[in-house]
BALO-722578 format. One record per residue (C-alpha): residue number from 1; x, y, z. Coordinates in nm, 2 decimals. Layout:
N
R/NUM/X/Y/Z
...
//
This chain:
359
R/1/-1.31/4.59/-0.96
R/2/-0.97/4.45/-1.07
R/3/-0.77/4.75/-0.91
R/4/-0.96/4.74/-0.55
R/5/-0.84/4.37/-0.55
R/6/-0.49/4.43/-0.64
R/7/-0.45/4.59/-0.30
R/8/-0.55/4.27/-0.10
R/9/-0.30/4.07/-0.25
R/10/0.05/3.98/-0.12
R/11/0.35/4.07/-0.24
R/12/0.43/3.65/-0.39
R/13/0.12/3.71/-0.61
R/14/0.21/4.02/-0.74
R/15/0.58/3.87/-0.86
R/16/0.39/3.60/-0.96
R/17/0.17/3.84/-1.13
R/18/0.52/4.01/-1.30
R/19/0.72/3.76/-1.40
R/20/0.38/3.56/-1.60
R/21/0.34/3.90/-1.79
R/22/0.73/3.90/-1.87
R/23/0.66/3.53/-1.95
R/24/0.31/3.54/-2.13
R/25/0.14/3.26/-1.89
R/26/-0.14/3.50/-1.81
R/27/-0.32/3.73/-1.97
R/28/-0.47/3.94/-1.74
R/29/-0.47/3.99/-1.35
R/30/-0.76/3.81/-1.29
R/31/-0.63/3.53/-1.42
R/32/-0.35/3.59/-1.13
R/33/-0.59/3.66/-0.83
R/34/-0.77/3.33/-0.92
R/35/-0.46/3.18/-0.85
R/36/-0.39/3.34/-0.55
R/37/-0.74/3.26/-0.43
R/38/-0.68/2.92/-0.48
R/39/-0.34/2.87/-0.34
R/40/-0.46/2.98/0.01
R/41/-0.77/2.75/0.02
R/42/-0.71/2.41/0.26
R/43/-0.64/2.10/0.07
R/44/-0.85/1.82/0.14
R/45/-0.67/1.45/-0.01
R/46/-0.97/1.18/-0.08
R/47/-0.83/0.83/-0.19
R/48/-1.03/0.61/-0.36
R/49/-1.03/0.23/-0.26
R/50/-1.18/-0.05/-0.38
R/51/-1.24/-0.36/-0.60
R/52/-1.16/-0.39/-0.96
R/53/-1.51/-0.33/-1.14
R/54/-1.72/-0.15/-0.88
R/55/-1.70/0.23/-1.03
R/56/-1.42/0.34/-0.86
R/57/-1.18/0.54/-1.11
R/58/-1.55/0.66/-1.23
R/59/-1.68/0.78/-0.89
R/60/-1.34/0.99/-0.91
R/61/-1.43/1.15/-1.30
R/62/-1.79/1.22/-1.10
R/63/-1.62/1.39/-0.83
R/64/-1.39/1.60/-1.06
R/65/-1.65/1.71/-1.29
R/66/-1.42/1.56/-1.60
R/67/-1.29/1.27/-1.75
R/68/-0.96/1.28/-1.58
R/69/-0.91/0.85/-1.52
R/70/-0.99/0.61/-1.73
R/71/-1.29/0.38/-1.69
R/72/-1.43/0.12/-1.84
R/73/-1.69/-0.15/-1.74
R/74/-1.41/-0.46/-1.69
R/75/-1.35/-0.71/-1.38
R/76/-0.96/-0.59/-1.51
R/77/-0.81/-0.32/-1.29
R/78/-0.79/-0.03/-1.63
R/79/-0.61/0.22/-1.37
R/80/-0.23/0.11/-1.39
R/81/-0.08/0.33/-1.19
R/82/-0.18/0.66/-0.88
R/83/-0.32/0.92/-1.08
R/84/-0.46/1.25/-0.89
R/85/-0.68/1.53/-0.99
R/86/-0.80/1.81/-0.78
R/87/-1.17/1.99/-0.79
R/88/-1.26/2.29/-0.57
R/89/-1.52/2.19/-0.35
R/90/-1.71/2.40/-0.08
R/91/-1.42/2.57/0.11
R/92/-1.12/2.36/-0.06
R/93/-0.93/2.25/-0.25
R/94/-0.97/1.89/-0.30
R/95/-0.76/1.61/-0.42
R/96/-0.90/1.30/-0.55
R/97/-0.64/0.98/-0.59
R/98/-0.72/0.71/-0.81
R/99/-0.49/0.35/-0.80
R/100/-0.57/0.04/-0.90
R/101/-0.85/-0.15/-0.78
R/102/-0.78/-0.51/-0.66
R/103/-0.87/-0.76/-0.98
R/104/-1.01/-1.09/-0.86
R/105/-0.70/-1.31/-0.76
R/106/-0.87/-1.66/-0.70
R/107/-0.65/-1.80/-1.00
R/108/-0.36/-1.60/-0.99
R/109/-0.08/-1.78/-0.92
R/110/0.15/-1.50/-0.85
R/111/-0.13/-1.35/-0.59
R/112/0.16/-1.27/-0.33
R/113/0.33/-1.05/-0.65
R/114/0.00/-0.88/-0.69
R/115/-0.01/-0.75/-0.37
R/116/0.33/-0.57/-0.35
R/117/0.22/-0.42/-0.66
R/118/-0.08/-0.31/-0.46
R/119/0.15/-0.23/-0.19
R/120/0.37/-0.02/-0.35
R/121/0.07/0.18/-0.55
R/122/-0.07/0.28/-0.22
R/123/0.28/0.36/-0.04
R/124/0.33/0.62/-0.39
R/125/-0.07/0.72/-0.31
R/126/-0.01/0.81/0.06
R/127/0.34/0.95/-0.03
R/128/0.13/1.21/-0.27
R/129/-0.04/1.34/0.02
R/130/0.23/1.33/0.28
R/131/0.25/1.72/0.32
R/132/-0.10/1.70/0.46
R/133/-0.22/1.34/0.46
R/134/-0.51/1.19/0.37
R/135/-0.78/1.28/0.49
R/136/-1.06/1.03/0.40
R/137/-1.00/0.66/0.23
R/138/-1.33/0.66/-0.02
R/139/-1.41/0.27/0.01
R/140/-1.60/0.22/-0.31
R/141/-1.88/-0.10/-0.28
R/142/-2.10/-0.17/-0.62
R/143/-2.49/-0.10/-0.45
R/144/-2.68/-0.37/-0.56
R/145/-2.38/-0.62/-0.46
R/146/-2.42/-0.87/-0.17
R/147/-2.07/-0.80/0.01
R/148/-1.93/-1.11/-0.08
R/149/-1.64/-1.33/0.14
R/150/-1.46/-1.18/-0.20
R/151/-1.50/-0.81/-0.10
R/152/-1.44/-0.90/0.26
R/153/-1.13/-1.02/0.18
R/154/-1.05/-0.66/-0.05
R/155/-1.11/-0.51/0.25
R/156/-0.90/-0.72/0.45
R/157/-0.60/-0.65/0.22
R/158/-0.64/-0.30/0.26
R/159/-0.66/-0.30/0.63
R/160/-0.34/-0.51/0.67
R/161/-0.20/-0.22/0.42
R/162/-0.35/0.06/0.60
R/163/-0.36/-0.07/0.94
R/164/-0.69/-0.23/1.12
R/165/-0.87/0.10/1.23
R/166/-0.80/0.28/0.92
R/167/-1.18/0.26/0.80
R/168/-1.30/0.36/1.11
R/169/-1.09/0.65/1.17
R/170/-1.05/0.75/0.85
R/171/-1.33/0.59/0.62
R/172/-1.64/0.71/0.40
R/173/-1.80/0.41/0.19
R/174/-1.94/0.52/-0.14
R/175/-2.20/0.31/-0.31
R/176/-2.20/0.34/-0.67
R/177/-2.46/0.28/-0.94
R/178/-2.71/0.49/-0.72
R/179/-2.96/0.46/-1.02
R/180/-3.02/0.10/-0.89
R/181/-3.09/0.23/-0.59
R/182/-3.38/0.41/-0.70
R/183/-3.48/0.14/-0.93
R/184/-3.50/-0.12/-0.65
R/185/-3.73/0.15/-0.36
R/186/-3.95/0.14/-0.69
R/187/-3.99/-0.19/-0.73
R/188/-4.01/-0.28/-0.36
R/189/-4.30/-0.01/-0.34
R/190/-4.06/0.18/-0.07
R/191/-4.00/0.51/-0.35
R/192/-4.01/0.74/-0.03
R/193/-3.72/0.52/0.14
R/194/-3.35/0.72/0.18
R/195/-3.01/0.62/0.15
R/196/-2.99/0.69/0.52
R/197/-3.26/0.44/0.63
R/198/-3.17/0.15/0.40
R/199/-2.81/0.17/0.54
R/200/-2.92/0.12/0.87
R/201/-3.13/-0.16/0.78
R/202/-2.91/-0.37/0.62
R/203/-2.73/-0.73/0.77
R/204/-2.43/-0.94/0.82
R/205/-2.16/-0.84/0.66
R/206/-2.25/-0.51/0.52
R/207/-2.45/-0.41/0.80
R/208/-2.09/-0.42/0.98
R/209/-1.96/-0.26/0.78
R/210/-2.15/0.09/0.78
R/211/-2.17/0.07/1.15
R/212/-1.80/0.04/1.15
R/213/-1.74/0.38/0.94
R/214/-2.06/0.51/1.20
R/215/-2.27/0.52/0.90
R/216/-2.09/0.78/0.68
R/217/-2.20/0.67/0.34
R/218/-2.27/0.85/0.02
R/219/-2.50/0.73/-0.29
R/220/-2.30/0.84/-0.62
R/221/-2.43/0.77/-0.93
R/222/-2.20/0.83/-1.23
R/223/-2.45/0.81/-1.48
R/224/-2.60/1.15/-1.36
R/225/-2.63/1.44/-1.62
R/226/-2.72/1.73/-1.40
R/227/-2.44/1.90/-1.30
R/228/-2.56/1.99/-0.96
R/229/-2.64/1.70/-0.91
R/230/-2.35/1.58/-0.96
R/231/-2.21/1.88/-0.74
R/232/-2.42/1.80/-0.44
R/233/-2.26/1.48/-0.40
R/234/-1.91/1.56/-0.33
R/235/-2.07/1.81/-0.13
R/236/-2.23/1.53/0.07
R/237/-1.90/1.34/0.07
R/238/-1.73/1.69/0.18
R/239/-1.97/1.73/0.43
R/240/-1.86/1.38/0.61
R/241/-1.49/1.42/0.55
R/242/-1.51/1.76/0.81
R/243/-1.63/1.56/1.07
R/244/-1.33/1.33/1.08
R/245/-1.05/1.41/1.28
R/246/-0.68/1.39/1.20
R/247/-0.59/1.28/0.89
R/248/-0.39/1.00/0.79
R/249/0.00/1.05/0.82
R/250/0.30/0.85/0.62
R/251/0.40/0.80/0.98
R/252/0.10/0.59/1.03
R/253/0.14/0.43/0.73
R/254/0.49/0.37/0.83
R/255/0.41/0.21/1.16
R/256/0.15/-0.06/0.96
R/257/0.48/-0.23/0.78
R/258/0.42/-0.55/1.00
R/259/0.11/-0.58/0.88
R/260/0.23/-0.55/0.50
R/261/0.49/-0.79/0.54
R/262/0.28/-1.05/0.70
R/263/-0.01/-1.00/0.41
R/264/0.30/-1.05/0.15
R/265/0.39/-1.38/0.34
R/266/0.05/-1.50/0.38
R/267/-0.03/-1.44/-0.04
R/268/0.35/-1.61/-0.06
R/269/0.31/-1.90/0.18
R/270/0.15/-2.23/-0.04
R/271/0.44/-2.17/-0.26
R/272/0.71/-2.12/0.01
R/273/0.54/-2.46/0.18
R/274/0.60/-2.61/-0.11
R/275/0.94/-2.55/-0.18
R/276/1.07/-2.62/0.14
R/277/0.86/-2.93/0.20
R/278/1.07/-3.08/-0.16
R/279/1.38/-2.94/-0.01
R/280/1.37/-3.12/0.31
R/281/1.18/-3.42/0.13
R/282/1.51/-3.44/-0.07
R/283/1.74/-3.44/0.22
R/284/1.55/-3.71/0.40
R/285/1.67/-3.90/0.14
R/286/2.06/-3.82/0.19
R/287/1.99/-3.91/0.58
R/288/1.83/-4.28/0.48
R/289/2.11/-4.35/0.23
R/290/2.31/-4.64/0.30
R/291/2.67/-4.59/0.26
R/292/2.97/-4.84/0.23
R/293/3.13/-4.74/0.53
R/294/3.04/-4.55/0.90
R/295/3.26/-4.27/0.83
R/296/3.18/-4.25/0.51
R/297/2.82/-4.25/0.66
R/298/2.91/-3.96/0.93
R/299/3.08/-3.73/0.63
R/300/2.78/-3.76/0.46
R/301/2.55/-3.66/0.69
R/302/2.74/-3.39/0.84
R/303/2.71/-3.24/0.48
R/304/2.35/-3.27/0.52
R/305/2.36/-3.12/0.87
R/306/2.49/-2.78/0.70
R/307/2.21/-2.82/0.39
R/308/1.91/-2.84/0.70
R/309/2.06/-2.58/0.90
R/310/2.07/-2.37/0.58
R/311/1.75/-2.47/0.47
R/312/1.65/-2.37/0.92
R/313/1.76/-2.05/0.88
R/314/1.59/-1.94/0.59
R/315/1.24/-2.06/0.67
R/316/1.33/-1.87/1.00
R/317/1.38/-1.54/0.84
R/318/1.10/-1.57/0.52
R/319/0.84/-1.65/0.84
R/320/0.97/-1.38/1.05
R/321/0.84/-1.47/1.35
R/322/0.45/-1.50/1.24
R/323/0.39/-1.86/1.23
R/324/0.27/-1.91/0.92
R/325/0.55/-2.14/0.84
R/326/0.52/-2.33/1.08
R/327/0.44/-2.64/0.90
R/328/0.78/-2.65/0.76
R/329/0.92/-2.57/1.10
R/330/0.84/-2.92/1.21
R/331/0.97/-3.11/0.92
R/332/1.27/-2.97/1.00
R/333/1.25/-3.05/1.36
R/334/1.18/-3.41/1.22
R/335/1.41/-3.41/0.97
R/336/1.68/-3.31/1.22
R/337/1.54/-3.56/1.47
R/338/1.62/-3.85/1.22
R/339/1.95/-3.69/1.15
R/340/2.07/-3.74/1.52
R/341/1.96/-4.12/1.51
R/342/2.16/-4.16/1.19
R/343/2.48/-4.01/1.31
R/344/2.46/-4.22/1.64
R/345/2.40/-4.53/1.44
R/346/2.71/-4.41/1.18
R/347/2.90/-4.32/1.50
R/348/2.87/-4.66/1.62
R/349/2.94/-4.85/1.32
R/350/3.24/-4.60/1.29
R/351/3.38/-4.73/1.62
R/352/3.30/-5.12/1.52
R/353/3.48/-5.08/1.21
R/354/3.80/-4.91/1.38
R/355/3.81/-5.19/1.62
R/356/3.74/-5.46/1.34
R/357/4.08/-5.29/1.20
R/358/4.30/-5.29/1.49
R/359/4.21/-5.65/1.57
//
């Protein structure tokens, strides 16, 4: 069997095949024609999405077959950093990218510093699969969850990371804890119910967003011990991932960067409100102080003049052109208002004084 296969192989396999017996990497040429056979399968990239806590980084261990990212049962992102591991699956060769989940920010109070970590972790995710790109985002929702303003807003992070249409083009949601899913036909005497049907009869918010992905959804659960059962599920997530089109490019993610940088600003905004609002607060109070002489007054305040124009400039540039400073916009418009009333008063006091002294 071994020697009719030698002849189908190319002549990279057969070096290969060399140098790992001058090496000792292999042992035999089979060992060396499964390689080749898997180096010219397609490579499918799947990258996992989702909230902190909903079986994400387990959904990916289920998918490989192995243990290869850590889970644990925690509302506390355990993933620190992209990890990958790749399966062979149907016709490929598949990919599956693990990153950390976004953790429940309500208190955070470095929520803007959160998300360029996030950020960041999925520009190194998408930069893992640039060769080919990915080719499905696995959205991960908890089945059993009501789809909360809270993973609304998850999803809304990742869109303004991703860009708008990203789940639509590109998106398979993946319900986990599919044991819960049986449970609950059971109990609601409905045992004969599928996956399929309940999807398409769910509402508000969640009924959006299956219709949005056109209903390509998967049941996984992790707590499965059959193996082919297990099996049959990336098969079924396989099976939707053909029938998307092209995948998703760096260049796409590339052209989303507005976005990113408006999310950042948003998360940053109540404290960069709040900074300027004390910085021009303080300044009003160099434009009302009363000084012993008009041009006294006028050196003053065009010293001031400088500090608001400063303080102008970079509100102008931190809200780059989004609006979402906008607040402080106008007390500096107010602030400079004020300013001009002061220096026409000084101005005028100025002139009294410099007749008072000629006279």
């Amino acid at each position: 069997m071994a020697a009719r296969q030698t002849l189908e192989i190319d002549s990279a396999t057969l070096f290969h095949f060399i140098f790992s017996q001058l090496v000792g990497s292999y042992d035999t040429l089979e060992n060396v024609l499964t390689f080749d056979y898997l180096r010219h399968k397609p490579v499918r990239n799947l990258l996992l999405l989702g909230k902190t806590g909903h079986g994400k980084s387990a959904t990916g261990n289920t998918s490989l077959g192995r243990s290869e990212f850590e889970s644990k049962a925690s509302t506390s992102s355990v993933t620190s950093k992209v990890k990958s591991g790749r399966v062979e699956c149907k016709k490929y060769l598949v990919n599956i990218i693990d990153s950390p989940g976004l953790a429940d920010t309500s208190y955070n109070k470095d929520v803007y510093r959160e998300t360029e970590a996030v950020i960041e972790n999925m520009e190194e995710a998408v930069k893992m699969c640039q060769g080919d790109g990915i080719h499905a985002f696995l959205f991960v929702v908890k089945f059993g969850n009501r789809f909360t303003l809270e993973e609304q807003n998850t999803l809304k992070c990742f869109r303004h990371i991703f860009g708008h249409t990203f789940l639509k083009e590109h998106g398979i949601i993946v319900f986990t804890y599919g044991d819960m899913f049986e449970q609950e036909m059971e109990e609601a005497e409905t045992p004969e119910k599928d996956f399929n049907a309940w999807c398409r009869e769910q509402k508000g918010a969640l009924s959006e967003l299956v219709k949005e992905c056109s209903y390509r959804c998967v049941l996984f659960n992790n707590k499965q011990k059959d193996k082919q059962q297990k099996q049959k599920q990336m098969e079924n997530v396989m099976s939707l991932a053909e029938k998307l089109g092209e995948p998703y490019s760096f260049f796409d993610f590339q052209n989303h960067k507005p976005l990113r940088d408006k999310l950042v600003l948003e998360q940053k905004a109540p404290q960069l409100i709040t900074f300027y609002h004390n910085a021009i607060s303080n300044l009003y109070i160099e434009i009302e102080r009363n000084y012993s002489t008009g041009r006294e007054t006028l050196i003053e305040l065009e010293r001031v003049e400088q500090q608001l124009a400063s303080v102008e400039f970079r509100i102008k540039v931190e809200d780059q052109n989004t609006g979402i400073l906008n607040k402080v916009k106008k007390e500096v418009s107010h602030a400079r208002f004020r300013l001009k009333v002061k220096q026409a008063e000084a101005s005028l006091l100025a002139e009294s004084e410099s007749s008072c002294s000629i006279c």
